[in-house]
N, C-alpha and C positions, 0 to 999 in steps of 0.2 A: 919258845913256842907257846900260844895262848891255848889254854883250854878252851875247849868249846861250852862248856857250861857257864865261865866263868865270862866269854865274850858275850853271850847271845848269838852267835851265829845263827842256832838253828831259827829261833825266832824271827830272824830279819830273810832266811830263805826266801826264794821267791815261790809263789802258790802257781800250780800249774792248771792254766785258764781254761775253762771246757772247753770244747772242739763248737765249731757252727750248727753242727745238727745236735749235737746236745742242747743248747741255748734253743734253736728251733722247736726241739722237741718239748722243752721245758714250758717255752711260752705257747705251744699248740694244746700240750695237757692245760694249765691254764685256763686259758679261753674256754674248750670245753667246761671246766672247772665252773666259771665266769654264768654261762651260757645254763649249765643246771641248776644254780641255785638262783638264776631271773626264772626257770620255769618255775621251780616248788614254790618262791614268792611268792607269782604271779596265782599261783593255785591257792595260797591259803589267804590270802587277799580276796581272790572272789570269793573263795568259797566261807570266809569269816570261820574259820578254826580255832578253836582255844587248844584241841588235843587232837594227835594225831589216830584216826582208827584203822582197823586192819585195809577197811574199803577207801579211806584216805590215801594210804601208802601203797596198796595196788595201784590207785588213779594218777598219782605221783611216777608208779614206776612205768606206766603205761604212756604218758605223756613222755616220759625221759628218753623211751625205746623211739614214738614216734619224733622227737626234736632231735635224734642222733641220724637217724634217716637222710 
């Protein structure tokens, strides 16, 4: 009888595949993911930012509130 250390069994195992609403769920975080850092871009582009200030990251969190809406 082979060892399993000495075969690799466990290695060649098969990996158990997420379920549909996993992968859904993954690529929906994502996209929102996706979708917040086109807003903060989008802000520190117009607004020509070098650093970010307290009144920066309020205006940042206040666009994020209104783009989840």
């Amino acid at each position: 009888m082979a060892n399993v250390l000495t075969t690799g069994a466990w290695l060649s195992a098969p990996i158990k595949r997420p379920s549909f609403f996993e992968r859904l769920l993954r690529v929906y975080a994502e996209s929102r993911q996706r979708q917040a850092d086109r807003v903060v871009e989008q802000y520190i582009a117009t607004h020509g930012l070098q650093k970010l200030s307290d009144d920066a990251e309020r205006q940042i969190g206040r666009l994020l509130v209104k783009a989840g809406q």
